[in-house]
Each structure stands twice: as C-alpha cells, then as structure tokens.
N, C-alpha and C positions, 0 to 999 in steps of 0.2 A: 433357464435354458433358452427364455426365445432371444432370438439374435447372435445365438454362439455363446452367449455368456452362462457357465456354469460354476458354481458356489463352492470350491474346493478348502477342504481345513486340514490342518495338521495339529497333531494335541500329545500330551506328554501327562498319562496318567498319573498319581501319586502310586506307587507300588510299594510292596513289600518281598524279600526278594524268597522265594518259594512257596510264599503264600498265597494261592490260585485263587481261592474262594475271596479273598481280600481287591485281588487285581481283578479280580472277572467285574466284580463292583464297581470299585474307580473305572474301569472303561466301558463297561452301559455306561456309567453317568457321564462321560467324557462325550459317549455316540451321541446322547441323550443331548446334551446342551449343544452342539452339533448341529444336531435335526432342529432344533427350537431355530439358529440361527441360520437356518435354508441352506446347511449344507448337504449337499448331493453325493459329494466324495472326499471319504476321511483318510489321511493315514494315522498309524499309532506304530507307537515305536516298535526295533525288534524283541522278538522272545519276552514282548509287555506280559504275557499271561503267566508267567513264571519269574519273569525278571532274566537281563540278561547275563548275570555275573552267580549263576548258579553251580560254576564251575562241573566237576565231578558228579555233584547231584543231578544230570544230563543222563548219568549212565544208571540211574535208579530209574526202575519200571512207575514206580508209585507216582513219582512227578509226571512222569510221561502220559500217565494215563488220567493222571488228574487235570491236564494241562487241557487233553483231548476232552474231558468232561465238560470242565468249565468252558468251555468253548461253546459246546453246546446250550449251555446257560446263558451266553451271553446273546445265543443266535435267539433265545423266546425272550431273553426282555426287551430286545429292539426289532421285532419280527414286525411291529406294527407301523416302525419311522421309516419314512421314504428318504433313505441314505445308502449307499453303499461305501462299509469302511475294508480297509484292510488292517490287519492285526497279526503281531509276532508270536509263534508259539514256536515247540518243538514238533515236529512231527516224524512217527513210524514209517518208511513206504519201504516196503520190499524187504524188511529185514535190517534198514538201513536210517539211521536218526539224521534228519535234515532239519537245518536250519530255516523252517516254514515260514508263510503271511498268508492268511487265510482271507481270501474275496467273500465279504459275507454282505447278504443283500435279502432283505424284509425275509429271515429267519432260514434262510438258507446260506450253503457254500458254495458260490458262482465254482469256484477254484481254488487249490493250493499252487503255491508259486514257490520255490528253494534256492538258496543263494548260490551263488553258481562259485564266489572269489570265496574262499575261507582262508582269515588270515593267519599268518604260523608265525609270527616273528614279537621284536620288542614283549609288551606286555600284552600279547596278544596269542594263544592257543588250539584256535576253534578243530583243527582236525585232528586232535587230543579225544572228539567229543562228537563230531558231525561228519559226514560225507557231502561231497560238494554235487550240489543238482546238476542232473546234466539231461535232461527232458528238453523235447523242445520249447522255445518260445512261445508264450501265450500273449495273447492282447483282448483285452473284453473291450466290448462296444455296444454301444445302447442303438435299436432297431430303428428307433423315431428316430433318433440324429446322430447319423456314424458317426461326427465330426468327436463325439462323446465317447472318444475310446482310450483306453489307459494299460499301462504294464508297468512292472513291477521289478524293482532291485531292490536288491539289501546291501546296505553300509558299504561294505570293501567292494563291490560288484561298480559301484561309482569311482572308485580310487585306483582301478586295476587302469589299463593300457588301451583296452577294449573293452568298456561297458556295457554288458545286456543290454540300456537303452539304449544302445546306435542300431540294433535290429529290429528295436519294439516300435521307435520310431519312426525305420524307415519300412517296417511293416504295417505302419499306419496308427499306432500310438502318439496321440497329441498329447497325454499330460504322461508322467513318468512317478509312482511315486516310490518313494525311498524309506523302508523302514528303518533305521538305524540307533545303533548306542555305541555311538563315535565320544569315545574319555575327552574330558576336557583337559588340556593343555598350554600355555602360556604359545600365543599364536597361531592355535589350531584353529578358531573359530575366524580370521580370515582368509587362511588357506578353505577351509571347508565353505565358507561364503563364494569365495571364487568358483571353487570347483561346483557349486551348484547353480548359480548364476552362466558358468560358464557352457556347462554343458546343455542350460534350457536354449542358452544363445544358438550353440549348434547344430543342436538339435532341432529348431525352430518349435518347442515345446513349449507346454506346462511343466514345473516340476517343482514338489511337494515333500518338501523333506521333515522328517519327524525323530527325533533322537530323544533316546533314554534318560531318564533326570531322577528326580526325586525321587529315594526310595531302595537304588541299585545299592549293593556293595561297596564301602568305601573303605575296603583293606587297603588296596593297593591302589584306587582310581578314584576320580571322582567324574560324576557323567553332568551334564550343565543344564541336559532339555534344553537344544537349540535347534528351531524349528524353523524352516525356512518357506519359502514360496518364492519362486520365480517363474517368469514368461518372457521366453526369447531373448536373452541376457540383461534382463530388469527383473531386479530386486523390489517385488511389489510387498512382502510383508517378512518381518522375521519376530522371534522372540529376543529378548535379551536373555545372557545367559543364568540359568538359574531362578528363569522366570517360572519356566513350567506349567504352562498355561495354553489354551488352547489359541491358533490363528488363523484367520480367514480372508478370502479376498475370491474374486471373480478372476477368471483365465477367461478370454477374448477365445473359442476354439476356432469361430470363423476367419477371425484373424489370422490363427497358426495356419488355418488352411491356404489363405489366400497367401500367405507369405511360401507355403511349402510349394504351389500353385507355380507360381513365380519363378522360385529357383530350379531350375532347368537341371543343377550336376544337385538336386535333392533324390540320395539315394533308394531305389524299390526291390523290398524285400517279401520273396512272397512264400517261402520255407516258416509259414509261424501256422500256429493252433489259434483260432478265433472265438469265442465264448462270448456270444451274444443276452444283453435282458432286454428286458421291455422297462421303459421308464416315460411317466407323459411329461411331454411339454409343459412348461411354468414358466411367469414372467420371473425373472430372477431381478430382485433387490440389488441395484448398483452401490457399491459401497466403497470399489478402490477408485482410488484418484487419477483423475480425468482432466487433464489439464486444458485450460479455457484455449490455449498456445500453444498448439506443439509444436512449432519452431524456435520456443523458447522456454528455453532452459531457465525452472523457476529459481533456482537459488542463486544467488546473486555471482559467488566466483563461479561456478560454470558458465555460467550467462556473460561475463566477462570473456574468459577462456574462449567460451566461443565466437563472441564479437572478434578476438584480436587471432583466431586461425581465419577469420572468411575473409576480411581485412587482407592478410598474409595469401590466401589462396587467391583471392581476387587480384589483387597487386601483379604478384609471382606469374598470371596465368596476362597481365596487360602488360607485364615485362618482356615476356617471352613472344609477344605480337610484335611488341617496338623494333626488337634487336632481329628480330625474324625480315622484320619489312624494310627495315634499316628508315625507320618512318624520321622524319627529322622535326614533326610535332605531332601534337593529340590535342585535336581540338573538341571543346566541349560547351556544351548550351546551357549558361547558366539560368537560372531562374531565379533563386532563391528560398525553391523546396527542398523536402529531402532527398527525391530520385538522387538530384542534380549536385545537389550536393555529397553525398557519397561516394556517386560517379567522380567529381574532383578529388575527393581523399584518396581513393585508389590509386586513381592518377599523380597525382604527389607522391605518391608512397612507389609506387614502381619507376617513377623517373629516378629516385632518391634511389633504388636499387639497384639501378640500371647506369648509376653515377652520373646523369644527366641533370643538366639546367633546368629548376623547374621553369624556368624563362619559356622553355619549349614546349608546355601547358599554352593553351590560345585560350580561354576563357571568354565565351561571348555572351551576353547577353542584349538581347534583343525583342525592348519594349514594343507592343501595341496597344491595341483596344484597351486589356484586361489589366496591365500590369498597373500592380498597385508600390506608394512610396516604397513601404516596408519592406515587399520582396525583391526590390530595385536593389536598395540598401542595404539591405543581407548580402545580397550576391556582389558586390563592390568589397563591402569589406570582406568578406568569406576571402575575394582572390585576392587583396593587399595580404589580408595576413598570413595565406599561404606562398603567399612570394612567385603569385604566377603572373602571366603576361594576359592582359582581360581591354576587351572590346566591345563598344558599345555599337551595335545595328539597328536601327529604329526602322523596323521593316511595317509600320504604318501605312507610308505613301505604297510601299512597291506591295502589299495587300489589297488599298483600295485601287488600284491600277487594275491589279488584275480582276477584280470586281468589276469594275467598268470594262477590262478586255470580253469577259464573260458573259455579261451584263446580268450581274447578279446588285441588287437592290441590299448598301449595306443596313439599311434597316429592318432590314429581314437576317435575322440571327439568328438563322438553322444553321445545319450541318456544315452547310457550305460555307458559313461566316465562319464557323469555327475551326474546321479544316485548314479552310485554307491557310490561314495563320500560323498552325500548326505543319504542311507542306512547307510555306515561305520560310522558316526558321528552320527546316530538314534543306532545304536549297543552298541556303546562306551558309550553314556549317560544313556542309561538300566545298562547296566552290572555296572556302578558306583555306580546307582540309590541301583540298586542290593546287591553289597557290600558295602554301606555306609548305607542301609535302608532306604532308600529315594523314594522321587516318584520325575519322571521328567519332569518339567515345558515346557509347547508345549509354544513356539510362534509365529506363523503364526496368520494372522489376516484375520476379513473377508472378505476384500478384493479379496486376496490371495485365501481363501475356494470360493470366487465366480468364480473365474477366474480356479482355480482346479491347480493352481500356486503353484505347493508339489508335493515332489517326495512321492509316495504311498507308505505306510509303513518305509519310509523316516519322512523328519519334518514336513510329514504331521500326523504323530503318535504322542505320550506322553500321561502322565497320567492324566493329567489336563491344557486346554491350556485357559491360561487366557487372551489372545488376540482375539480368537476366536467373540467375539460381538462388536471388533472396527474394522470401516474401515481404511484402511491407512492415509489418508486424517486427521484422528481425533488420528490418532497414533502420528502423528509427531507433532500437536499441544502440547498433551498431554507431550510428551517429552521436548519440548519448556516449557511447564508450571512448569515441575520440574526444570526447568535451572533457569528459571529465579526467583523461588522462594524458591532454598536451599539458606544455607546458608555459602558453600564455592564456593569459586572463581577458585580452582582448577576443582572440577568436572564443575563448569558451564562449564568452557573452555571445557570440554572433550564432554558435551552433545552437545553443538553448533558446536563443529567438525563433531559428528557422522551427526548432523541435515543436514551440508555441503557437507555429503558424497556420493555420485550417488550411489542408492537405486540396489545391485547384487546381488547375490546367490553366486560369487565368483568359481563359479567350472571350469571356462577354465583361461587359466593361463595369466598372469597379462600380460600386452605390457607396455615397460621401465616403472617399478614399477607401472604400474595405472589399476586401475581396467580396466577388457574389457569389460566386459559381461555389459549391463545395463540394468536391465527389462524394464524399460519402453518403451526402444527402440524395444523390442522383442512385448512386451502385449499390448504395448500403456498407455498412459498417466494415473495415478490410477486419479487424479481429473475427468475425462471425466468415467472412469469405477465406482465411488463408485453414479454419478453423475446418470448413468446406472442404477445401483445396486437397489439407493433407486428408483425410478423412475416404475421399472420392476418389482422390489418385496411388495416393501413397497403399492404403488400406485395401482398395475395392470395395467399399462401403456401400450399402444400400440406401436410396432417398431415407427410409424409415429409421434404418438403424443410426444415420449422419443426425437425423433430426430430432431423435431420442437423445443420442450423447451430448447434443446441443444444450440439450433444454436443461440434462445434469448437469454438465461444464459451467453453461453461459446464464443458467435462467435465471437468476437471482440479476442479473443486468438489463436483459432482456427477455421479451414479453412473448409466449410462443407464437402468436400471432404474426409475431414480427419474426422469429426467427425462420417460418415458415413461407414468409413474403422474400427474404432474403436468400432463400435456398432456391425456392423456384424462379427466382433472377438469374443466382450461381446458375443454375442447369440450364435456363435460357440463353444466355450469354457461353459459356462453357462450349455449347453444340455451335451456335451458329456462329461463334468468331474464331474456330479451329485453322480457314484459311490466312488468316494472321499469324498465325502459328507455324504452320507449312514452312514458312518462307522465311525464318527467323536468322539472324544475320548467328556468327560464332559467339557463343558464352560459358563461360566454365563453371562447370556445375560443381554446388559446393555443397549440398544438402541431401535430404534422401529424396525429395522430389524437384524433378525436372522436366519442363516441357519442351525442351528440343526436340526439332524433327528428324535430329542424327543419332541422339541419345534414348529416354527410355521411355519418349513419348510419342508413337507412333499412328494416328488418327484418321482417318478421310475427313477430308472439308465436309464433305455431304453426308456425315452418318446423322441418321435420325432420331430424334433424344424419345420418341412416342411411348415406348415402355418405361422411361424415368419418370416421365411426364404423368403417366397413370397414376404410379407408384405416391408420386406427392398429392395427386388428387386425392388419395386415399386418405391421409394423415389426416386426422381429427384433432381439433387444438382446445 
C-alpha cells in the first residue's frame, strides 16, 4: 500500500454446483493463496458459494440457508489473513432473495452489496429467482489511505446503459470489483475484455473482474473463469479462458487519483453509504510491469504505429504553418544528429503534402570549433538523399569576431565559447529564413525543453519547432522507423550512422577527429530523464515514488546511486531552466506530456524546488 500501490486479485474457485460445504472449501483456499500472495482485495466470482447455475433450487430455503451458513465458515477460516475478499452468495433481505457479494474482512461482514441489473432474456432468467437491489450506493474505504476505497457490481450491472460503477466512482471508488458468471461464447470474451478495459478507462479506475468457471452447470452453458484486471483502460492481467486460476497485479491508487485530480468534467457524487475499516500501511511487492520507457511502445508494431502517427502529426501540424504563412521556404540547421535530422524528415514529409518542392527545404549546415568529419558527412548526404536544397556556413571566423568584439579569450571554453556558437547558427538561420521568405524549423525536443538543454535565444529559438512534443527516447525510434521503412539503401545507411552517433552539441573542439562533448555524459542518460519526465509531469509522482519505480524499471542497467544522482539533476535543472520554457516558440503536441506555456504546462520561472529537494535528500540508496 505505500505509494498507492495496492495488491488486488481475482480468483475462480473449483465448485460444485449446490454443494456449499464443497465451495465454502475451494474459496478459503482460493482467500488463502491470496493472502500468501499480499493480496489486500479479492474478488470471487457470483453466487460462488452455491454455484451460479442452480436454477430453481434458489427458491428452496435449505440452500438459502445453507449458503448463509457456509458463509459463516468461510468468515473463521480466514479471520486471521489480512485481506478483504468479496464473494457471490444468495441472500434473504426483507422477504426478498437477492442476488448478494458479501465484503468480508478478518472474520467479519464489512457489507452486503445486490445486483442492481437482473437479466431476463436469451439464456438468461434471473428474475424467475431474484429481486433486483435497489439500496443505496455503498463504497468502503480504508481510514489510513482513503485513496483505498472500492464498490461493487455484479455481471449485467457492467453491461446495462448506466453501470452502478459511474456512481461508486464518482463517489469516490477507485477500484470497482465485478462478481460475475458471464457464459462463454464464441466472441464474448473480447466483447467482455473491452467492456472492462473500457470502463476502468472511464472511469479513471481499478477494475477486477472475476467470473464463474469450473464446476457450474453445463446443461445448457459453459462458463470459461475469465478473470480480468484493469487500470484506466490497460489491460494489466487477465486469465485465459478456461484457466481457472487465481490473478494478480498492483493498481497504482495514487495514480487514479492524481489522474481523477486532473480532470476537471470528473464527475462528484455525494448521495452514497460509506463503510469504512482500518487496514496498516505495508510495502507492497511490485510485480506488474513497469516499463523502463514510457514513451515507447514495447512491442514492436505499436511502436512502429506509433512512430508513423507522430511523423503524420508532426508533418500535418508544419503543413498547416507553411500554407498558413504562405512561407516560400523552411529553413533548417543541420548538424548531423538526431534532433536535426527528424526535424528534416518532417520537413520533407509536409512539403510532399503540401505539394511543394522539396527544393524549398534550405538545409544549412554550419561548421565550427566542434564539428566533426562524420557529422559534416551525415548531414550532406542526409539532404542529397532527401532531395533538399543544403548550404554550407562556416560561422568560425564571424564567432571569433565576435569573441574579439566581446573580448572574450577563445581559450577560455565556458559558456560563452559555447553559446555563442550556438546564438551565431540561431542568427544565420533567421537572416536566411529572412532572405529566402521562410520561417525556421526549431529542433530541440522535449526532452532537451525539460532539462533547459538550449542555449536561450540560441536553438532554443525558431519559428516553429516540431520536435518540441517528443522525447528523445521516441526521437531516435522514430528516426529508426524512417530507416527502416524508406525505400533507398543509400539514405538507410546514412540514418543508422546518425542513429550510431554519440548524441553532442558539438561546440568544444573534436579530440583526434571524434566528438568530445557528449550530453549524456554531462545531463546523464535521456532513458532515465524522459523515464523522470513522464513520471513527474505526466503522473504527479513524488521524488520517492519516481525513484522507487526507477530502480524496478531501470535497475538491472543502472546503479541506484546513479539513478539517484540523475534525478536530483532532473529536479535541479527542471526548476531553474522553467524560464526557457515560458517563452517557447509554437509546437504540436503529440504525446500525453507537454511543456508548452499555452498547453498543459503551466509554471513560474521562480518556483522553488526546496520541498522536492528535501524529499530526495531523504532517499537512502
């Protein structure tokens, strides 16, 4: 439970179907194996204590009452595991047989909870047999960490029009669970996939689905035990069908919250019943997957898919500036990295949309101090084979010029040496931009805008930067996805060189031809920073919890030492380069994080990082 993470499972006992004494067994041992595996909240399927296919035998007292027995039973042999499951019975109230799920927690009944949809059609009869609940709303929540609070549907209550969960959650229920004995059907299990995926999505949720399997009636049906798990429309675990078997995974609650936090039209209902326990804090065992990248998509065709929509959005969004500005070029700074080279692909690709000459690409490159053969050479061929117009500036002399206007001493290679280099090539790409009629293509990414990795009014300036809403991390895929899917052999060679090429600025001068400078040796590794990025902005993540999911994601790479030296950089750099940020020219955001100052990142230059700062001083490595 600390950091939000709490251990939720879903399990499909073996049954028999009216034998109580039989199922009251298989589900202790279902709670049982459960608690062994730190889980906190189970569900089990419906009317598990009976079975749900007992037809007629519903309206016999002897089951009724045997069902409420065993129940009891099941409350002393797990009275002693620190779990709370919910579980299907029949239950009496008022005279009246509902469709129940009993909240049972260290040998007690937090609550009954009754299906509210009962379905009457196909092979389906429940109000032949049940009365449909009509109580208000309950939601339980644990005192130490509200964010730990849950309600309750059954099967058709998820497939109606209006689900019990849009009130539970927007009365404050973060996970939703679902008792169910949903028949298996040819297609049903990914209708039913969606629909529980869909509605964690909505609902900004956990949601824990558990259905009926081995054991039910197979006159007329057969039930598969498909058991599902999602958070916020990701599918973090499910069964196969016919598995029957119990599954588990962590739900992020701080997450739901910060995400629920966020959304502004997230609805507040406050007509519900609250049932509070006491449960202590525990570190919870991370078990679901935690990707090292969360700007990229691990499996390979999504990760394509997604390389050729940002491509597509990027493009679409530098099309719509050209024909807008009626611009008669787009000029761009080559280098021979990746920024620069992306930046051109766009480029190409939105003149080619716009049915324009790529001739009206300017491509400059403009060697000094730093520039090495290799990256010269990259970026020559890069624009032959793209068939653009490329010009070579050797802004060396009009650098030391101004060195000497300054009287700055070029053996001295601080800030100012390196700057100013970076200014002179932001000057040259205006004044072309100028004379050619053009506007000029920014490429820094946001990475780079997080880290404040731009020389001010340098390339952290242009007209339009269409890198601005990728992180590096999804840059260099992105450039990989063009390689590998033009259609000359020439340029692939040239893009998998740049891909090869250790990621500089290029502004101190080469050591025996090879670059010296290497950012990441300076800023630290951009995987661990974009890794940061999303985590801090996207998330609302705390120094601790960022630095926790690191060390599960990244730590088999790196060292905590290290990844705690690179986080308190991130938060250094993060706070004081915000006025870089302020001032950031238009870019179209293609991702779920973005640091425009028009868009969904809104900051003071002068806010104070002192509480984050503590916060990492704390970390013990």
């Amino acid at each position: 439970m600390k950091d939000g993470f709490v251990k939720v499972g879903a399990s499909t006992p073996e049954i028999r179907v009216g034998d109580v004494e039989f199922n009251g067994k298989s589900i202790a041992g279902c709670v049982k194996e459960a608690a062994e595996q730190g889980v906190k909240l189970l569900a089990l399927p419906e009317l598990c204590i009976t079975g749900y296919t007992c037809g007629d035998l519903f309206g016999q007292r002897t089951l009724i009452e045997a069902a409420e027995k065993q129940l009891e039973i099941i409350k002393e042999e797990t009275k002693t595991l620190d779990i709370i499951f919910a579980v299907g019975l029949p239950v009496l109230k008022k005279g009246k047989l509902i469709n129940g799920a009993a909240v049972v927690y260290k040998g007690e009944t937090l609550g009954i909870v009754g299906k509210r949809n009962l379905p009457n059609y196909n092979e389906f009869y429940e109000k032949r047999n049940f009365t449909e609940f009509d109580e208000p709303p309950v939601i339980f929540r644990c005192k130490q960490m509200p964010e730990f609070s849950f309600g309750i549907e059954i099967c058709e209550d998820l497939w109606v029009c209006e689900p019990p969960s849009v009130k539970l959650a927007a009365g404050g229920a973060e996970i939703i669970l679902n008792l169910s004995a949903s028949n298996e059907m040819i297609g049903k299990a990914d209708y039913r996939r969606s629909l529980v995926t869909g509605q964690s999505g909505r609902l900004i949720c956990g949601y824990v689905y558990a259905s009926a399997g081995d054991g039910e009636s197979t006159t007329d049906l057969v039930f598969s035990g498909h058991c599902l798990i999602a958070e916020n429309g990701v599918l973090l675990n499910e069964t196969k069908l016919f598995e029957n078997r119990l599954i588990t995974t962590e739900t992020d609650l701080y997450r739901l919250a910060s995400e629920r936090q966020k959304n502004t039209v997230f609805p507040a209902y406050d007509d519900i019943d609250v049932i509070e326990f006491d449960m202590d804090i525990e570190e919870t065992t991370l078990t679901r997957h935690i990707s090292g990248t969360p700007f990229v998509p691990s499996d390979e065709g999504n990760r394509a898919q997604r390389c050729e929509e940002i491509l597509l959005m990027q493009s679409n969004g530098l099309k719509k500036r050209v024909l807008h500005t009626g611009s008669k070029s787009l000029v761009i700074g080559i280098s021979g990295g990746l920024d620069s080279c992306l930046a051109l692909l766009v480029a190409v690709k939105a003149m080619d949309l716009a049915n324009r000459s790529r001739k009206d690409i300017i491509a400059v490159t403009m060697p000094c101090f730093g520039t090495t053969e290799r990256t010269r050479s990259n970026a020559v061929r890069l624009c032959e084979e793209l068939g653009v117009a490329l010009r070579e500036v050797n802004i060396t002399k009009s650098v030391l010029q101004h060195f000497e206007d300054i009287g700055h001493d070029p053996e001295n290679r601080n800030v100012v040496y390196e700057n100013g280099q970076a200014r002179e090539r932001t000057l040259v790409l205006m004044d072309i931009a100028n004379e050619t009629g053009g506007l000029v293509v920014g490429t820094g990414d946001l990475s780079e805008l997080a880290l404040g990795w731009a020389t001010y009014n340098g390339d952290h300036m242009s007209m339009y930067g269409v890198n601005g809403g990728v992180p590096k991390t999804l840059v260099r895929h992105i450039v990989r996805f063009y390689g590998d899917t033009c259609d000359s052999e020439g340029l692939r060679r040239t893009l998998y060189d740049i891909l090869d090429t250790p990621v500089s600025p290029e502004l101190l001068p080469a050591e025996n031809g090879k670059i010296s400078q290497i950012t990441e040796d300076l800023v630290g590794p951009y995987e661990l920073h974009d890794f940061f990025l999303y985590y801090a902005v996207r998330q609302g993540f705390s120094p601790k919890k960022i630095f926790r999911l690191a060390v599960y994601a990244l730590g088999d790479k790196y060292e905590k030492d290290a990844i705690l030296k690179w986080l308190k950089n991130f938060y250094g750099r993060f706070f004081s380069q915000q006025f870089k940020r302020s001032c950031l020219p238009d870019s179209p955001k293609v991702g779920s994080v973005t640091l425009s100052p028009r868009g969904d990142w809104r900051m003071p230059s002068d806010a104070v990082r002192t509480v984050w700062s503590r916060e990492l001083e704390e970390i013990e490595v």
